[in-house]
C-alpha positions in Angstrom: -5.4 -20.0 -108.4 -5.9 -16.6 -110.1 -9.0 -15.5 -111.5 -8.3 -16.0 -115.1 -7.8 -19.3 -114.3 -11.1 -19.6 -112.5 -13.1 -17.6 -115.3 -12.0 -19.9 -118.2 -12.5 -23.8 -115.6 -15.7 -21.7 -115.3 -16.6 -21.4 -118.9 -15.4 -25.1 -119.6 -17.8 -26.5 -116.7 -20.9 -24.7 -118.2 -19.7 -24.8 -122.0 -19.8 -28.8 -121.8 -23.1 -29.6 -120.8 -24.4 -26.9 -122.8 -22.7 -28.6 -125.7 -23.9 -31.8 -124.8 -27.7 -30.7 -124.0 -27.4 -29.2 -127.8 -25.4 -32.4 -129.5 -28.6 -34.3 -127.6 -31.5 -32.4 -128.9 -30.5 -32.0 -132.3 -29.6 -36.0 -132.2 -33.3 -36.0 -130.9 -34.3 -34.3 -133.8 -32.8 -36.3 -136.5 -34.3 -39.3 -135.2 -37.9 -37.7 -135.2 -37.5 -36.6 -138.4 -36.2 -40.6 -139.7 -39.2 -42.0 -138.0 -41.4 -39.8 -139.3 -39.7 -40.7 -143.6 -40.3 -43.9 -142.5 -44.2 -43.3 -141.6 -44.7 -41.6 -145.1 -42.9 -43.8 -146.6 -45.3 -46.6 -145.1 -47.9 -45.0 -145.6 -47.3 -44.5 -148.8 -45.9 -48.0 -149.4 -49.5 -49.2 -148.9 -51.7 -46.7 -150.0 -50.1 -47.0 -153.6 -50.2 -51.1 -153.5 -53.9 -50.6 -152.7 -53.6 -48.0 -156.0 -52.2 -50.0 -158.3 -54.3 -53.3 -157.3 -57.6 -51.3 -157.8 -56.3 -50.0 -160.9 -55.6 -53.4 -162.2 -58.8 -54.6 -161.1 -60.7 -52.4 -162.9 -58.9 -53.6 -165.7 -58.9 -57.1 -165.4 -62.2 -58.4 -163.9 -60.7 -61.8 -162.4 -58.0 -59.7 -160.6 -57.4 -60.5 -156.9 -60.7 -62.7 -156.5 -59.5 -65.8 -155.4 -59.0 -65.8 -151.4 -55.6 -66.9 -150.5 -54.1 -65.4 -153.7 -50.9 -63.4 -153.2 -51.3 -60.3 -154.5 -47.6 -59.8 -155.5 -47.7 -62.5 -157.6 -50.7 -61.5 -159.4 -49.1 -57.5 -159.8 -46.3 -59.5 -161.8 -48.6 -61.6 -164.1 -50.3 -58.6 -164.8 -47.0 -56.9 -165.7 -46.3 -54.8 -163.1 -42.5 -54.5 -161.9 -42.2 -55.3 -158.5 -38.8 -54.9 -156.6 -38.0 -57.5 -153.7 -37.4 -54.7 -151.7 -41.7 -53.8 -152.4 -42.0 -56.7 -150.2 -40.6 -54.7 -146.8 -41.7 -51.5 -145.0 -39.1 -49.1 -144.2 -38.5 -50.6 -141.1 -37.1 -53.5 -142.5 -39.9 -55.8 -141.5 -41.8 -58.3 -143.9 -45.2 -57.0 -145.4 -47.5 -59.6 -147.1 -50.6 -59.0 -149.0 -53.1 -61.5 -150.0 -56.5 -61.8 -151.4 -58.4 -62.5 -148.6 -62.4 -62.3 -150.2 -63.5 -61.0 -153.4 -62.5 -57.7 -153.7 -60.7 -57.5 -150.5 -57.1 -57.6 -149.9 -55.1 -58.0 -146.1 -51.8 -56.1 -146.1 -49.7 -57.3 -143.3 -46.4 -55.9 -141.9 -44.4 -56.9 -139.3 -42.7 -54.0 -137.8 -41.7 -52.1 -133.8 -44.9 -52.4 -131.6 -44.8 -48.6 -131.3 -45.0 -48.3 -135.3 -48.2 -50.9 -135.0 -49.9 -48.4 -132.9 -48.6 -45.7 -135.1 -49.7 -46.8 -138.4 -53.0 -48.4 -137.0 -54.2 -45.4 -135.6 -53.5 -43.4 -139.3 -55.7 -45.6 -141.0 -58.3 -45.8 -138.5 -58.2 -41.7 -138.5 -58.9 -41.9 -141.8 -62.6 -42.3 -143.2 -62.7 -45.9 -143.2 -65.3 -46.2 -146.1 -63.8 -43.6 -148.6 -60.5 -45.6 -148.2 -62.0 -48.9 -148.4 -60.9 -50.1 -145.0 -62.5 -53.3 -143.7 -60.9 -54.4 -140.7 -57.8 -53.5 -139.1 -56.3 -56.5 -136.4 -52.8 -56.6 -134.7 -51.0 -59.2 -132.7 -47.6 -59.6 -131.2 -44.9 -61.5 -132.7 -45.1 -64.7 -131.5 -48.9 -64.6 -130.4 -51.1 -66.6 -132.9 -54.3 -64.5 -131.8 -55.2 -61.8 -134.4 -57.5 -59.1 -132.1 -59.6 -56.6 -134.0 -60.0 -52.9 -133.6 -63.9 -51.9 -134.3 -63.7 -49.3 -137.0 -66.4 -47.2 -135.5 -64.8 -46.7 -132.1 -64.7 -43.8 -130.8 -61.1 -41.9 -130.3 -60.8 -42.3 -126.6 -61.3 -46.4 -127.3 -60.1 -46.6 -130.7 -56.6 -46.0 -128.8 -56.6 -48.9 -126.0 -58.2 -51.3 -128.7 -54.7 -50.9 -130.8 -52.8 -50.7 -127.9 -54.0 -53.9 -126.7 -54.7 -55.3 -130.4 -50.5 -54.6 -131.2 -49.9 -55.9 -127.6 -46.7 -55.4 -125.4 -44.2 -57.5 -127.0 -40.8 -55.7 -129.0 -42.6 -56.5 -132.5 -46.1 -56.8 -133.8 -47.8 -57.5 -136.7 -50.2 -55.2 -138.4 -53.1 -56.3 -140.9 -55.1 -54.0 -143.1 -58.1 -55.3 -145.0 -59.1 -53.0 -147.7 -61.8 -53.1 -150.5 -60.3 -53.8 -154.1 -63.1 -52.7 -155.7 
């Protein structure tokens, strides 16, 4: 075999893993950067149902009192245009919100166990009063046991609480309870 030859199976054996190493990480990439739209966009998702119920509620004194009472339902009596698409997170996965006390509602959203811890752990980063959180409980799908994170945890615990609270399964479900008014 001449050296040409040798030079150039050479270049192939190190040009292909190269390639592949790059194809990898920038496949890596676009997949961080999806999961990450799909955080905002949950995020977001919530934070402006939690908008537009407070803003109604302020309007209409007898909105979202009744415990039990489903929230979407009440948005449409009061006019606003909801899309059945408004009833799942960018994951796909259902999200439910009901009255659950005067001037409380619990957002719930079924979604990856990872993106329970994800999401749980953004609202409890945030300050809990100036956001109107109340409680924030996962489970697994499948498990009829709700478990609690304390608000007031500190960092260190506030992260073993959700990862216990959204539990080991595939999917979990994540609750919010926020203050209406």
């Amino acid at each position: 075999m001449s050296a040409r030859n040798n030079k150039t199976l050479l270049t192939i054996l190190i040009a292909i893993p190269v390639v592949l190493i790059i194809a990898g990480a920038f496949a890596l990439s676009i997949s961080a950067v999806v999961e990450n739209v799909r955080f905002i966009n949950a995020t977001d998702q919530i934070l402006s149902l939690v908008s537009s119920v407070r803003s109604i509620a302020v309007q209409q004194s007898g909105f979202a009192q009744t415990p039990g009472e489903d929230v979407w339902g009440d948005l449409e009596k009061a006019g606003q245009t909801i899309k059945a698409s408004d009833h799942f997170n960018p994951w796909q996965g259902e999200m439910r919100a009901v009255t659950v006390a005067p001037a409380a509602m619990r957002i719930e959203n079924d979604l990856l166990t990872h993106d329970c811890r994800r999401l749980a752990l953004y609202f409890l980063s945030q300050k809990p009063a100036e956001l109107g959180l109340l409680a924030v409980e996962a489970q697994a799908i499948g498990s009829s046991v709700w478990t609690s994170v304390d608000l007031n945890a500190t960092e260190t615990i506030r992260d073993a609480l959700v990862g216990n609270a959204c539990g080991k399964a595939r999917f979990a479900r994540l609750a919010v309870v926020l203050r209406v008014k």
